[in-house]
N, C-alpha and C positions, 0 to 999 in steps of 0.2 A: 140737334145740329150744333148746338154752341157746346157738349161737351167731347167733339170727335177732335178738336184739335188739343183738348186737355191728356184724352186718351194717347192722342200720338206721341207728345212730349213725355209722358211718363213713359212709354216704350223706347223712348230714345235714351232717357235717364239710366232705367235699369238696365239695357245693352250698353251705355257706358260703363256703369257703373262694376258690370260683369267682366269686361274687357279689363279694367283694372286691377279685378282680384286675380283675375289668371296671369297677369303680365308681372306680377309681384314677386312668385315663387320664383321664376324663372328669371328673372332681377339677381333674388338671391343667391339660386344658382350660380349664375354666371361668376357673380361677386367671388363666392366658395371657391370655383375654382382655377381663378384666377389666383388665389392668395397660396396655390399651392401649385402652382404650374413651377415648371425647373427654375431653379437660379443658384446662383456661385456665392458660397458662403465667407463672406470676407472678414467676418467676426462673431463669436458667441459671445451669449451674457446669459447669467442667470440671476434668474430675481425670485424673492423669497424664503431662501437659504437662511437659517437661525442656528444652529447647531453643525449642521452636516458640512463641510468644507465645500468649495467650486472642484477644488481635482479629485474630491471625490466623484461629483457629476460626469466631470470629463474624462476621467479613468472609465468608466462605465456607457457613456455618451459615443457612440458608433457614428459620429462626424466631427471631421477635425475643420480649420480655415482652408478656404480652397478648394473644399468638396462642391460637386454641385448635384443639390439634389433636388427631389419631388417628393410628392405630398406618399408612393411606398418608402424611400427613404426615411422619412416623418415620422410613419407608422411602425418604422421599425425600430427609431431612437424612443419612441414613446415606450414599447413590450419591454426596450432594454432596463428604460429606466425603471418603471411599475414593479420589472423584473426583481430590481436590489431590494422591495421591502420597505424602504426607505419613506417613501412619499405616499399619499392619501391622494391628491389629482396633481395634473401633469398637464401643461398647456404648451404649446409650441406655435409661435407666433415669427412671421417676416417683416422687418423694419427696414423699411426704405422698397423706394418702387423701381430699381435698378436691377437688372435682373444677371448682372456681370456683378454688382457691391452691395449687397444686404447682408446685413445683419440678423442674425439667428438667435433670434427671444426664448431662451429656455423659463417657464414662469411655475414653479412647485408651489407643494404644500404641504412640508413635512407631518409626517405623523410623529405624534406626541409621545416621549419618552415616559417611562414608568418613574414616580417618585419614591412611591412605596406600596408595598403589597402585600394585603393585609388577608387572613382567612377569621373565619369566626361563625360558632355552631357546630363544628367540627368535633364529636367524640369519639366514635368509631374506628378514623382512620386518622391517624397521629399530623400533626402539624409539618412535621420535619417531614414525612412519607407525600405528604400531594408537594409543599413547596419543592420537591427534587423532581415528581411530575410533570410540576409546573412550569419547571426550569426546561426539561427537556423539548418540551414545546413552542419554546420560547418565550415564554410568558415569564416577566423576573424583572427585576429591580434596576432599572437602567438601559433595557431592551426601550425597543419602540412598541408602540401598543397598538395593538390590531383587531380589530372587530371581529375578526376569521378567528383569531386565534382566542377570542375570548368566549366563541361559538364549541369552537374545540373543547376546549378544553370544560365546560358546561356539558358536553354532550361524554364527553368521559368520566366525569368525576360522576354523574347519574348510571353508566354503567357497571363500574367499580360498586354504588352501593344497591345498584338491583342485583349485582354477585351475590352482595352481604345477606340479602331479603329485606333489604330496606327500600319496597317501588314507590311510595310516597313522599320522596328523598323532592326538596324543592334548591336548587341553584339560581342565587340571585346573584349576577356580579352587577355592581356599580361601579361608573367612570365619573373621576370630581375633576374636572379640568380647572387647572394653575395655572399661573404666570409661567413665562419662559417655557411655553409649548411642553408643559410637563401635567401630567394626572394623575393622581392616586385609584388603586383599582382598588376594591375590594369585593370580595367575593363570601356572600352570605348561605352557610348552605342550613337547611333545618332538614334532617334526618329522616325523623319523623318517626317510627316505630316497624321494627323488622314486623314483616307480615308470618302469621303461626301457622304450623302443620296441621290440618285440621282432620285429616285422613290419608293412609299411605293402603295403597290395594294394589298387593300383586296377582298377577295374575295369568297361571299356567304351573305353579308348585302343586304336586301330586304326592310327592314322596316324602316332604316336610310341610312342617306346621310354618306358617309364617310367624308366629311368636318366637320359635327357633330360629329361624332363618334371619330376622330381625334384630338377635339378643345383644347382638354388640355393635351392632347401628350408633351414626350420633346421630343420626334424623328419628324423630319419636315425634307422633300424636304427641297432643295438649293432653296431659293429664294435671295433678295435685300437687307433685313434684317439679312444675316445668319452671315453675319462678325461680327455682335454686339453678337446678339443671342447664336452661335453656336449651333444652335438646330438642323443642316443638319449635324455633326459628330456624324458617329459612333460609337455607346460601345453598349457591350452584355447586361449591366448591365440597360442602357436605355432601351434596348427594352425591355426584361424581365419586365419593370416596367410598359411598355406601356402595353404589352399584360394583367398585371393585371388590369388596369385600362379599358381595352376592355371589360372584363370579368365583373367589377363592372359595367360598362357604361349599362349591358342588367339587369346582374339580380337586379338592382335600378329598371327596368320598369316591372319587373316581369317574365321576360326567365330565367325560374329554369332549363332550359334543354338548355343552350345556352353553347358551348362550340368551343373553337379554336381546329380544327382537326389536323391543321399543320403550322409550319412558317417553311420557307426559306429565304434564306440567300444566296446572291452572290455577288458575287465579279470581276469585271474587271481585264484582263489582270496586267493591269500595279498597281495594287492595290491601286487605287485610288476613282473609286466609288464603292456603295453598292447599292444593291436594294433586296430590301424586298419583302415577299409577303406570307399571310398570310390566310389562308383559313379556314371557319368558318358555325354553325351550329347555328342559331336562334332560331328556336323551335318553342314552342307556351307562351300566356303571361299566367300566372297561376294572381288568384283572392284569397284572404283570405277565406277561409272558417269560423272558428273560433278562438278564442283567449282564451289557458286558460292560469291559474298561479297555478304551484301546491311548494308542497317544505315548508319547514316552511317560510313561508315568513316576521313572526314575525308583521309585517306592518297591518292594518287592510284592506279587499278587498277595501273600499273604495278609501282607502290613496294608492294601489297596482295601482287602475283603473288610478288614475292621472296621471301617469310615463305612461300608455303605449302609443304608440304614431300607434299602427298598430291596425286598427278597420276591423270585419269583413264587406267583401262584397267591401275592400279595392282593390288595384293592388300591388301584393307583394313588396317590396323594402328592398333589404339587409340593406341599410343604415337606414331606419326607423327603423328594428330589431333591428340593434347593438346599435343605441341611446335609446331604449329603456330599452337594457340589462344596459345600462353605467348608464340610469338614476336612475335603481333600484339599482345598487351597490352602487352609490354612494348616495341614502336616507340613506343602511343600514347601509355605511362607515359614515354617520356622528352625530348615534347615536350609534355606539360602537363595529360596524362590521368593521374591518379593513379586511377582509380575504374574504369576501361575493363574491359569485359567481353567476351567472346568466348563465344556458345554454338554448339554443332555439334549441328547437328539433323541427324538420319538419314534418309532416305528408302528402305527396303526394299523389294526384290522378289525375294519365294523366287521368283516363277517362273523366272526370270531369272538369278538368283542376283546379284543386282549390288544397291548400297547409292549413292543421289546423299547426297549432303552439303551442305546450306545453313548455311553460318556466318556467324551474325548477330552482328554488330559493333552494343556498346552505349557510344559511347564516353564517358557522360558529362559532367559538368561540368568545362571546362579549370580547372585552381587554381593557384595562385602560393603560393610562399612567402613568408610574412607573416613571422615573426620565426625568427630560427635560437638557440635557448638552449644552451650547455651545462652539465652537471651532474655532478659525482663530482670534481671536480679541481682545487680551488680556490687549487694550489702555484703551477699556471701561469696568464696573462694572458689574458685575451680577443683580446688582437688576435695571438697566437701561435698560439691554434686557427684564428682563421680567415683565417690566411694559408695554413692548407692544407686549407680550405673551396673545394670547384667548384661547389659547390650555394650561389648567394648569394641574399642576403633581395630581395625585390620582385621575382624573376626565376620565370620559369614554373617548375616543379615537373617534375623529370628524376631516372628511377631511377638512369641510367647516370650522372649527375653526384654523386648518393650513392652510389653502392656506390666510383667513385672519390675521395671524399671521405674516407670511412670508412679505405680501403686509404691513402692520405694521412697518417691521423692513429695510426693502429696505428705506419707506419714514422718518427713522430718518437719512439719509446720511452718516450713518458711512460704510455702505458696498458698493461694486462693485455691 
């Protein structure tokens, strides 16, 4: 009996006590939006500003005196300003309870300009080469300094050296905050060691050895030689140049249909080897069927027939094509075709297995040389360079008369 009125009072307690906690949010609520309900802005002010001007703010600031706004209004000078870069946080506050005369509290917090910017660890990829990187991203000596932009460019400069086969590549940047809202950044990278080639397996070559097919690779197994070499480190950019050179290795023998299906690429735990492996479609060997020349060729067929170097009844070869294309441009380039084109269109037949060839000759505009300048060398006379000029002004335009002009002017010794 004596403890039923103790029991009531603490039920009365904690139902007050509950009433208070729910009546608090909604307190603050109310507060919230109140302080953003409309009113007519009859003055700005910005506070915090160290470096950065007020008409910069106001230039950029999407309310003038007189406006009357709300709390979308707000939200929209807040995106504008975040928008310039400029600041780290952005507050926006109403002074005075006049909802015809307040005051419009703009309160920032500039972000910290760069003092200097330092790299260090860096052997691979030259100092000059990231700091022009670095610049383009804005990251640089006098810029304002951004945590995004320091993420950025962290997650590139690790890209760039997993190209290299460098994936144990570590990026450290550090921020030393100064006086006068300014920091030194510096960014520590350790390299770490390119991961090695530990095995390359192709896989679908029938008709060659992969030793052959390999022989002028720069990607190579680890072998004895690799310390001098380095032809067993990894880069994307090797391989890419390996798999074109697989690709000329077939269609030089005549696999118009030869094509790499797939490369793979792996990597060791501790990211230190690679193995490769590369899977691939040979085909059949295609044979010439015929050779024509259409297109103004300007040239007479006889003087056309000398340059070609691919005869029917031939074994296709990309390389014999393109020396043939080069040898016609440059007949046309050295009697007055600077522009002259040569394309070799294919004509196919798997059933057959044979490929014709139509090489269309674009010879362009004949051009003359207008004026011959030279430049870099102002110890010696004009009429001493081109006394060993074969290429002369008002006369048709000839590569074989430059490339002998050139060799000309190297053997008087006056140039590098």
């Amino acid at each position: 009996m004596t403890r039923s009125p103790n029991r009531h009072l603490l039920a009365i307690a904690l139902t007050a006590s509950l009433a208070s906690l729910h009546a608090a949010p909604a307190t603050a609520q109310t507060s919230s939006a109140t302080s953003f309900s409309r009113f007519t802005v009859s003055d700005i002010r910005v506070d915090g500003l160290q470096r950065i001007g007020a008409g910069t703010v106001f230039t950029y600031l999407p309310i003038e005196r007189g406006d009357t706004i709300d709390s979308a209004r707000i939200g929209e000078a807040m995106r504008a300003l975040y928008k310039t870069g400029f600041f780290e946080d952005i507050r926006i506050d109403r002074e005075g309870a006049d909802s015809s005369n307040a005051i419009l509290v703009v309160t920032v917090t500039e972000r910290p300009a760069i003092n200097t910017l330092t790299l260090t660890g860096n052997k691979d990829i030259k100092t000059e080469d990231l700091t022009k990187g670095l610049k383009d991203v804005g990251l640089a000596e006098g810029e304002t300094s951004d945590r995004l932009s320091l993420d950025r460019v962290t997650q590139e400069l690790t890209r760039q050296y997993n190209n290299r086969g460098k994936y144990n590549v570590e990026i450290t940047p550090t921020v030393t905050r100064l006086d006068r809202n300014r920091v030194d950044v510096n960014i520590r990278v350790n390299e770490g060691k390119a991961a090695r080639i530990r095995h390359i397996n192709l896989v679908g070559n029938e008709k060659f050895e992969e030793e052959d097919i390999r022989d002028n690779w720069e990607s190579a197994e680890s072998n004895w030689l690799s310390w001098y070499r380095r032809d067993d480190q990894y880069s994307r950019e090797k391989l890419a140049g390996d798999l074109e050179k697989l690709n000329e290795f077939y269609l030089d023998r005549g696999y118009i249909d030869f094509s790499v299906d797939s490369t793979q690429v792996s990597i060791s735990p501790d990211k230190r080897d690679m193995y490769i492996t590369a899977g691939m479609t040979e085909g059949e060997v295609y044979t010439i069927s015929d050779v024509k020349v259409t297109g103004d060729t300007v040239l007479s067929q006889e003087q056309i027939e000398k340059y070609l170097l691919v005869r029917s009844g031939q074994t296709f070869s990309r390389a014999l094509l393109e020396m043939t294309s080069d040898s016609i441009i440059a007949a046309l380039g050295n009697i007055g075709y600077a522009f002259a084109q040569v394309n070799p269109v294919p004509d196919i037949n798997r059933e057959k297995r044979t490929v014709g060839i139509n090489l269309q000759v674009v010879p362009g505009p004949r051009v003359t040389v207008r004026r011959i300048v030279f430049k870099g060398y102002p110890r010696s006379s004009d009429q001493v360079l081109r006394r060993a000029m074969r290429q002369f002004e008002c006369a048709w335009y000839s590569q074989a008369a430059i490339v002998r002009s050139t060799i000309r002017l190297q053997r008087r010794g006056f140039f590098e």
